[in-house]
C-alpha positions, 0 to 999 in steps of 0.5 A: 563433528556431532552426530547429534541432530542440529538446526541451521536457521539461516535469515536473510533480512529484506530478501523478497520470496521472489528474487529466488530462481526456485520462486521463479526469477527469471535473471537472478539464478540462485543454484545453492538455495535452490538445492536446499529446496529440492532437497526439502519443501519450498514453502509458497504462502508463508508469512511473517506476524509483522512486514518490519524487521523488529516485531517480525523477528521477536513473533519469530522467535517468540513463537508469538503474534505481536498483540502477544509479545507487545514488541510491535516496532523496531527498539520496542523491548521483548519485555521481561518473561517471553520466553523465545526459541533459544529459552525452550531449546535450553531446557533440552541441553540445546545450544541456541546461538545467533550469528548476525542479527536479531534486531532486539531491544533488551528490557533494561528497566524490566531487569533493572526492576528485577535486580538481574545483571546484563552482564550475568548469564541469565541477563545475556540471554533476555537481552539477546533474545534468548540465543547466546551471541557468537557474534552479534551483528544487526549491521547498522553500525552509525553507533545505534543502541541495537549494536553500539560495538560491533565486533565487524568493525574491530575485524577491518580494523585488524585489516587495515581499515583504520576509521573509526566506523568501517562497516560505514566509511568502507563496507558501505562505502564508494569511491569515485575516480578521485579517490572520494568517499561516496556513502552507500546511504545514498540510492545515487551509488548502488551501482558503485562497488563497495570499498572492501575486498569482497572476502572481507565483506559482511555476507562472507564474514558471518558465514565464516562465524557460523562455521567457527562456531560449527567448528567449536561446539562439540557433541552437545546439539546446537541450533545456529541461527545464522542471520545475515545482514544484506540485502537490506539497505544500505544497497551497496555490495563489492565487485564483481557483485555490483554490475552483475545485473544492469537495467535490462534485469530489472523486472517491470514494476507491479502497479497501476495508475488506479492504486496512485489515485487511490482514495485510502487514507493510510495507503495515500499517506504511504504512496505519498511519502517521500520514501515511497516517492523516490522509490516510484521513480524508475530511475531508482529502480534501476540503479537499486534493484541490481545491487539488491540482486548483487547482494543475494547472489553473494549470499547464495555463493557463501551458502554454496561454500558453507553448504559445501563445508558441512558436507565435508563433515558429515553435518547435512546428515543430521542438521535441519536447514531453514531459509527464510527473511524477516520480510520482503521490499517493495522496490518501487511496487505498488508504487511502494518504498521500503516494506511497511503494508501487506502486498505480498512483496512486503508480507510474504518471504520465502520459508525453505527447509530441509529436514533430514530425518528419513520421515521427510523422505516423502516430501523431498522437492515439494512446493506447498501451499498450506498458508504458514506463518513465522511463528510456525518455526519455533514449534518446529524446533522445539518438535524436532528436538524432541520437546513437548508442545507448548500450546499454552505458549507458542502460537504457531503450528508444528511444521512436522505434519506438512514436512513429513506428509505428502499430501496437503493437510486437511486440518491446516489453517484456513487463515494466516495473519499479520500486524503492522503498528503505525504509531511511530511513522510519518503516516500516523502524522499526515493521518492525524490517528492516535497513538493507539489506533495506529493499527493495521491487521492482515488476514488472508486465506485460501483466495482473498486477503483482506485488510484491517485499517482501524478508523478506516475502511478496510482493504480487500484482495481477490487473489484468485483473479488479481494476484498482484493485488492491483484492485482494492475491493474494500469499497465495492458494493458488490454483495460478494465483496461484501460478503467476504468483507464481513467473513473475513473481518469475523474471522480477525475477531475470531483470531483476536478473541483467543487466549494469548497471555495464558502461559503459565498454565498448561492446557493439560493442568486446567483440564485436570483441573476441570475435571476436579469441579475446578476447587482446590482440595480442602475447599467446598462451595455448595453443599447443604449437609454431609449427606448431599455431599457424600450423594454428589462426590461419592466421598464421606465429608472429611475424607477430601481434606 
């Protein structure tokens, strides 16, 4: 096996940062990813660009907010020219690879445009998002445009499932006493074990991928990015995951009458869909919330065996670990369905990594709190690997300063931020917003979180004394609130006045180029005669050219 330094970036999609044991569940006991937490840094304010799979992903591995990349919403193509994780390793001899999903959209016209090959190498990487694909899944497999083909269904076709569309009709799928197919689409079933033999399920096929591909790669460095499928919907998992938790493990929701009869428009829009509604309902609840507890127990045991396996060959000496989600769920908190605003259950995700390297030693078991974002992990990579930084690139920070420090770092970020782009949704409709000022921004530090609705009021959080965000403070007259209303909206404007699509030249080139007067050689603006020229450069005129 390489002795060469690796990453294992593991995501899991829709997994909430509180249905961990080491966050804190009091019935969901998950002792494989808790070891990696203690073995590393568990990470308590981490937070992704956007709470929705697509543009959360393509901030993620763009290493870039989403008013930067532009792909703000599932099936928005990452345009041609942004550059991701797997684009920077590769210029190290790094072998970026996807095992599972990425959720991204290839810009097709982008390329037909430039006269590039999807089929080429270089089309492969822009359409997979810079990784070369192992085996890509995104698990939605009604034939959808992410993954018309999947090889998982040519898999349990080998098995014996014969249909044309088996991750559908048998991977989440149920049967009744009669032998009926019962479709794992519907909330109703959850409680139903899935019609597969657990072993053949996704959760352990992806797990055996990542370890065929362990198995395969040689001495050249890798980054495996390893992304799991479940728990996200469809809710349906295989025995003996699927009754190991029952109602008296769902935990209360987190709401209040106060945020039903809320008099925020787009909150109103939310609570008042229909996913929302049915989500609220409590008998949902307690026929969802358990399978979703399944479904992160099987992820948990398959990481146990896969940890356990790396072992064996010598790779948790020399390979990083990451655990994180691409957002949560709400599950009927806040009276929410499904993961669209910017509670925490929707927001915050857990971010668990193990580094290796004896500089980390320091730091082994840690909780901290600096506010982290996803965009945080593609400067982390790159670093670990040993590149130089890309600042005129990547917007997040290097991580090495927090894994390899003891003490909280000073000069951390004050403010994490997150977008959200409404413009496809039912609310948008109910709202009656423009396509364009469907916009919703986060902004949150040390205590408050404070929420941008454009058109709208906005939405403020004390979480020093309401940390489940029960109370809307964006209307209080309260001068503190105000006060804190106009800090942190200045502090969004702050964020959003930065330079984002300069990336063709490097910090270090324009102060070269600063420091020359800012002209290109050969050029002179200002100047009267030969004489002030040679008084203010110190070089006869001529000798420049």
């Amino acid at each position: 096996m390489s002795k060469a330094k690796n990453v294992l970036f593991i995501m899991a999609d829709q997994l909430r940062w509180d249905y961990l044991s080491c966050y804190g569940h009091p019935h969901l006991k998950t002792p494989n990813i808790d070891r990696i937490a203690s073995m590393g840094i568990r990470f308590d304010n981490a937070y992704v660009q956007s709470p929705f799979c697509g543009p959360s992903r393509m901030s993620t591995y763009t290493g870039r907010y989403c008013r930067s990349h532009g792909a703000t919403w599932n099936g928005f193509p990452l345009r041609i020219g942004e550059r991701t994780i797997g684009d920077h390793l590769r210029q190290l001899n790094v072998r970026p690879v996807i095992v599972g999903k990425t959720h991204m959209a290839a810009d097709t016209d982008g390329m037909e445009w430039l006269g590039i090959d999807p089929e080429s190498n270089v089309g492969v990487a822009l359409s997979e998002c810079g990784f070369e694909p192992f085996e890509r899944d995104d698990g939605l497999h009604p034939k959808t445009d992410y993954d018309p083909d999947p090889e998982y269904n040519r898999y349990l076709n080998d098995h014996g499932f014969n249909s044309e569309n088996p991750w559908n009709d048998h991977a989440n799928s149920a049967l009744d006493e009669d032998g009926k197919r019962l479709s794992g689409w519907l909330l109703k079933y959850s409680n139903l074990p899935a019609d597969i033999p657990e072993e053949l399920s996704e959760t352990p096929y992806m797990t055996r991928r990542a370890m065929d591909f362990m198995e395969s790669a040689g001495d050249q460095p890798w980054l495996c990015h390893l992304s799991y499928i479940k728990p996200h919907w469809p809710y349906i998992v295989p025995a003996p995951y699927n009754d190991m938790y029952g109602p008296e493990h769902v935990i209360p929701a987190v709401r209040s009458e106060a945020e039903r009869q809320t008099d925020h428009p787009v909150y109103k829009a939310y609570i008042n869909s229909r996913i929302c509604k049915t989500f609220a309902r409590d008998e949902v609840r307690e026929r969802v919330i358990p399978a979703y507890m399944g479904l992160i127990k099987q992820i948990d045991d398959q990481l146990g065996i896969l940890f356990k396996w790396m072992e064996d060959r010598g790779l948790m000496d020399n390979t990083m670990i990451v655990i994180t989600s691409d957002h949560g769920d709400y599950l009927g908190d806040h009276w929410m369905g499904e993961k669209d605003l910017f509670h925490d259950q929707s927001v915050k995700v857990p971010l668990i990594i193990y580094d290796p390297r004896a500089t980390a030693d320091g730091t082994r078991g840690q909780a901290r709190s600096e506010l982290v974002e996803a965009i945080d992990l593609a400067p982390t990579f790159l670093d670990y690997f040993g590149g130089a930084p890309k600042p005129h690139i990547l917007e997040g920070r290097n991580l090495a300063s927090i894994l390899h420090n003891p003490k909280t770092t000073e000069s951390w970020r004050k403010y994490a931020v997150s977008e959200y782009d409404y413009a496809t949704r039912e609310a948008r409709q109910v709202l009656g917003t423009a396509g364009d000022k469907s916009q919703l921004f986060m902004i949150r530090d040390a205590r408050w979180k404070y929420v941008f609705a454009e058109g709208f009021r906005p939405m403020l959080f004390d979480l020093a004394t309401d940390p489940q965000e029960l109370n809307d403070l964006g209307a209080s007259k309260d001068s503190e609130h105000q006060d804190v209303r106009n800090r942190m909206s200045d502090a969004l404007f702050a964020w959003a006045r930065q330079h984002h699509n300069r990336t063709t030249v490097t910090p270090e080139k324009i102060d070269k180029m600063a420091a020359g007067g800012g002209e290109p050689s050969g050029i002179v603006i200002g100047h009267w005669d030969e004489a002030e020229f040679e008084a203010a450069t110190g070089t006869p005129f001529g000798a420049h050219n």
